[in-house]
C-alpha positions as CSV (number, residue, x, y, z in Angstrom):
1,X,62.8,56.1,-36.3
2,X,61.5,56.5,-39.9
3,X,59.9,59.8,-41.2
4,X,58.9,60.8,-44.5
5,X,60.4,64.4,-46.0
6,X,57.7,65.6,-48.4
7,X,58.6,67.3,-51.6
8,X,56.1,68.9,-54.2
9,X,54.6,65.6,-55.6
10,X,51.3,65.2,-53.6
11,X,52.4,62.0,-52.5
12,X,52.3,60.0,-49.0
13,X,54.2,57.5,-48.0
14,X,51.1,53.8,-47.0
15,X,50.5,54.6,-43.1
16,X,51.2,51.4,-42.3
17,X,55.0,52.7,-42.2
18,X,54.8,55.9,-39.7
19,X,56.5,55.4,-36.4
20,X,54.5,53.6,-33.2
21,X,53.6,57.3,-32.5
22,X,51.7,57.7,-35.5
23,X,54.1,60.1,-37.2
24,X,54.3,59.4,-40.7
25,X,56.3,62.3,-42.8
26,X,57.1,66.1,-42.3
27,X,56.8,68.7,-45.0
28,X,54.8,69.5,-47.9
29,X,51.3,71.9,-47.9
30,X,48.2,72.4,-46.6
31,X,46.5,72.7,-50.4
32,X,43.4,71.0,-50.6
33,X,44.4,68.4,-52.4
34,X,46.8,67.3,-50.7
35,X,44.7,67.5,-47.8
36,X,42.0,65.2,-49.5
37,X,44.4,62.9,-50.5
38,X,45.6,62.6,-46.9
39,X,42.2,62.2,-45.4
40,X,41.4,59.9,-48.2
41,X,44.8,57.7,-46.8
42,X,43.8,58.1,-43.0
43,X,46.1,60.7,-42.7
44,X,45.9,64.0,-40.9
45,X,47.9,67.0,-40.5
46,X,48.8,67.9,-37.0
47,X,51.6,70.2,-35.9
48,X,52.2,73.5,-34.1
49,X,53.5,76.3,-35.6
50,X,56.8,76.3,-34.4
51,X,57.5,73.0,-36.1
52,X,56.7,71.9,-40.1
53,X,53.8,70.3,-41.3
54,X,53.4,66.6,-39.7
55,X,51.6,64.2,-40.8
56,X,50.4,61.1,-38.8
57,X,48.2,58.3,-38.7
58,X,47.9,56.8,-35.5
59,X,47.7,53.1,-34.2
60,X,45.2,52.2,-32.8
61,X,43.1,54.4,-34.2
62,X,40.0,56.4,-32.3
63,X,36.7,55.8,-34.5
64,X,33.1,56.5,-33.2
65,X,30.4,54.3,-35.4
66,X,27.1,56.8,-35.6
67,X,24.9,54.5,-34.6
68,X,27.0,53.5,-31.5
69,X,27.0,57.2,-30.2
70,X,25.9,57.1,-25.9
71,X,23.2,59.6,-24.9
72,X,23.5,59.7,-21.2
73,X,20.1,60.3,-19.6
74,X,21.1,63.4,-18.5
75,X,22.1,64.6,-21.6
76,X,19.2,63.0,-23.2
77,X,17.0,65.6,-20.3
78,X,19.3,68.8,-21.9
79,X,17.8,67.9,-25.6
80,X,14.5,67.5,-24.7
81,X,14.5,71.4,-22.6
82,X,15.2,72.7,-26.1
83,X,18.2,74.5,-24.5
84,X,19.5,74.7,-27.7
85,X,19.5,75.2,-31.1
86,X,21.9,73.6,-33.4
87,X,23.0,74.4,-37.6
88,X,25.2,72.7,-39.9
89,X,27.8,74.8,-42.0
90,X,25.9,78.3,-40.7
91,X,29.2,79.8,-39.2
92,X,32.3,77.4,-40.2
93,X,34.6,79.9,-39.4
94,X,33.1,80.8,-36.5
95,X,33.5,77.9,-35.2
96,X,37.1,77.0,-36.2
97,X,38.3,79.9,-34.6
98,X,36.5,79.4,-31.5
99,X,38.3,75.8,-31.3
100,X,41.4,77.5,-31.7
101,X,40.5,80.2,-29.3
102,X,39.7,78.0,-26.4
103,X,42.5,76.0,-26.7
104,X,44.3,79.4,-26.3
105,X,42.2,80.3,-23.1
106,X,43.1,77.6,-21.4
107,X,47.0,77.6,-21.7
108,X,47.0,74.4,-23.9
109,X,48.3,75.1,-27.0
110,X,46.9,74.7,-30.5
111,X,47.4,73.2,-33.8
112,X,44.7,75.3,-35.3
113,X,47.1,78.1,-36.7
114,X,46.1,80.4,-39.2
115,X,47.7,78.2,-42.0
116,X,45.3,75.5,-40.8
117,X,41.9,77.9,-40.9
118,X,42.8,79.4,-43.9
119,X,43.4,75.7,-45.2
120,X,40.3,74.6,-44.3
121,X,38.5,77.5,-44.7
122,X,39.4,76.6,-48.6
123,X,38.2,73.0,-47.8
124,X,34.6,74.1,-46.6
125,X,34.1,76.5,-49.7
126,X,35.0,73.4,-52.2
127,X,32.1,71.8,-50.4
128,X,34.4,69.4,-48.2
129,X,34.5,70.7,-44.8
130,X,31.6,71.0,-42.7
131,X,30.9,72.7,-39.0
132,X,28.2,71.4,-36.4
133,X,26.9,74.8,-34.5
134,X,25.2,74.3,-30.9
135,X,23.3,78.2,-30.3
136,X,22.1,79.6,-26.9
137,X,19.9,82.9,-27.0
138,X,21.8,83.7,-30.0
139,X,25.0,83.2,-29.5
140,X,27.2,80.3,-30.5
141,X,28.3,78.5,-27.6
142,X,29.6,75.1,-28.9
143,X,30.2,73.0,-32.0
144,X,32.6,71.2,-33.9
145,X,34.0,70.7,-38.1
146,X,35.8,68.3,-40.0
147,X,35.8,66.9,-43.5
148,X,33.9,64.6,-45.1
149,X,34.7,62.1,-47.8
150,X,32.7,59.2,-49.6
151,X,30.7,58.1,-46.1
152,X,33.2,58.7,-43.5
153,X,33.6,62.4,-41.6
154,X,36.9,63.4,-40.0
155,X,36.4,64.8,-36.9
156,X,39.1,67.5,-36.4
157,X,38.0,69.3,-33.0
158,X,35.5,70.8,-30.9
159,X,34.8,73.1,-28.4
160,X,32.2,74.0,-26.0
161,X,31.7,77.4,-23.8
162,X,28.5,76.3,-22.0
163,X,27.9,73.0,-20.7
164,X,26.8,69.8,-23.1
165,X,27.4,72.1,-25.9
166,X,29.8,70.2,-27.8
167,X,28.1,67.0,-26.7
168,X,25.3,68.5,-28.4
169,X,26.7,69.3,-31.2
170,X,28.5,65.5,-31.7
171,X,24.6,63.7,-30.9
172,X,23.5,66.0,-33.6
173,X,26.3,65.1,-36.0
174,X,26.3,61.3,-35.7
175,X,22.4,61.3,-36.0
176,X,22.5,63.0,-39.3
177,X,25.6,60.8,-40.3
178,X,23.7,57.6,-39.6
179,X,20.7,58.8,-41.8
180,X,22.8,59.4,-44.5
181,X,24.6,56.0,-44.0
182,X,27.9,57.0,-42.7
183,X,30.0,53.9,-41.8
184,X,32.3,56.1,-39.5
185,X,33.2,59.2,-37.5
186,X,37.5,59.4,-37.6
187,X,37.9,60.4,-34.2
188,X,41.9,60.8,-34.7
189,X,43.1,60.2,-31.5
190,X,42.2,58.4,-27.9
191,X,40.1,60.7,-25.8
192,X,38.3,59.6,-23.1
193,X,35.8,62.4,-23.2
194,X,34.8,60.9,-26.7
195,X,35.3,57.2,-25.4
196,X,32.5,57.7,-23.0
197,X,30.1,58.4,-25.9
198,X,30.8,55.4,-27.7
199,X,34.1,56.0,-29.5
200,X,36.5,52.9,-29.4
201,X,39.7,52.0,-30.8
202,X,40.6,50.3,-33.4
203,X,43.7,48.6,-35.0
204,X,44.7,50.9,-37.7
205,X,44.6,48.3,-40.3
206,X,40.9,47.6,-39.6
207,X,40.0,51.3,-40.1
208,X,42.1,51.8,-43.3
209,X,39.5,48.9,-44.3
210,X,36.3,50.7,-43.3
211,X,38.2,53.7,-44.7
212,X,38.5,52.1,-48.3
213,X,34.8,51.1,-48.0
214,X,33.6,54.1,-47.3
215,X,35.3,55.9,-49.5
216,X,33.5,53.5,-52.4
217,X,30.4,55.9,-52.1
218,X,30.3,59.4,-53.8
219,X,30.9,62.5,-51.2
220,X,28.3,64.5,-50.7
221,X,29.5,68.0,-51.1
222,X,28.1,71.5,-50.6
223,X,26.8,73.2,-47.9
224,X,25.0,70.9,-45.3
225,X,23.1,73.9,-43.4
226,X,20.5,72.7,-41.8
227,X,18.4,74.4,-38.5
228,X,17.0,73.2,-35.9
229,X,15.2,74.3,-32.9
230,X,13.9,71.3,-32.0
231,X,16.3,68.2,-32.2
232,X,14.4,65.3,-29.8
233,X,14.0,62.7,-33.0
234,X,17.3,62.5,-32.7
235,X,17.6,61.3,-29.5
């Protein structure tokens, strides 16, 4: 077993060497740029706060194409009620903490610690990190963030507190991707939740490839917020 101790240098060692967990090297900060240089690597911070900073990059690697996104009809029927509203990058902290929170709720443990929010709190002001917010009568009931770079987005988590909410919030999100010609959606880890809507895995060296493509177009940063009441062109 293998793992990376990192110093001061933002500097990571090629994923191709973490361990067949995916664990790649321990230490270092949550400054945003080390974090873009991470992301920019296919590498991720994920970690508890009982333990240092790890840093992994899993193989194989979970990766949902936009344009390969599954509607179920059902879901499809939830969109076209209007049910919902949905926003990009309206309430980013919002919904970060509400990821966290759940997670809480439901005796599972997170890796959203208050290092990570404030870290990517920093991420979303630089114009990096964006939220996907899924609103019922008001109230925000589901959604997701991550960070995007070049054409790819990294999903980091989601949560939902009403049913299809988060599922809402991911239709929305790949839809806008694939108008704006994202290649990929980083999906981190498997999950068959996200398998059923299209995700698949990948060998790891096949997305470090898409990665380096993508990463050949300019980000588009700055605040994404959009609004929407009605959403059925998307479907």
């Amino acid at each position: 077993m293998t793992v990376f101790w990192l110093g001061k240098e933002v500097r990571f060692p090629h994923p191709e060497l973490a361990d067949p967990d995916g664990l790649l090297a321990v230490g270092g900060d949550l400054s945003p740029r080390r974090l873009l240089v991470a992301y920019s690597l296919g590498i991720f911070p994920w970690y508890d706060g009982k333990s240092p900073i790890l840093w992994w990059s899993p193989d194989p690697r979970l990766v949902l194409f936009p344009e390969k996104i599954k509607i179920s009809h059902s879901l499809k029927r939830v969109i076209k009620k209007g049910i919902f509203r949905v926003s990009m990058d309206k309430a980013f902290s919002q919904v970060i903490r509400e990821c966290a929170s759940v997670r809480i709720e439901k005796n599972i443990g997170t890796w959203i610690t208050p290092e990570m929010i404030e870290a990517y709190e920093m991420l979303h002001n630089l114009g990096y990190a964006h939220s996907v917010e899924t609103w019922h009568e008001g109230q925000l009931v589901g959604g997701l963030y991550g960070v995007s770079l070049g054409r790819a987005f990294f999903g980091e988590s989601m949560f939902s507190r009403m049913k299809d909410a988060s599922k809402v919030a991911l239709v929305f999100l790949a839809r806008i991707l694939q108008n704006w010609e994202f290649t990929l959606i980083d999906c981190q880890v498997s999950s068959k939740h996200l398998i059923r809507m299209g995700a698949e895995e990948i060998p790891r060296k096949d997305f470090l490839h898409l990665l380096d493509q993508a990463l050949s177009y300019p980000s588009i940063k700055g605040n994404w917020y959009r609004d929407f009441q009605n959403f059925e062109s998307f479907v």
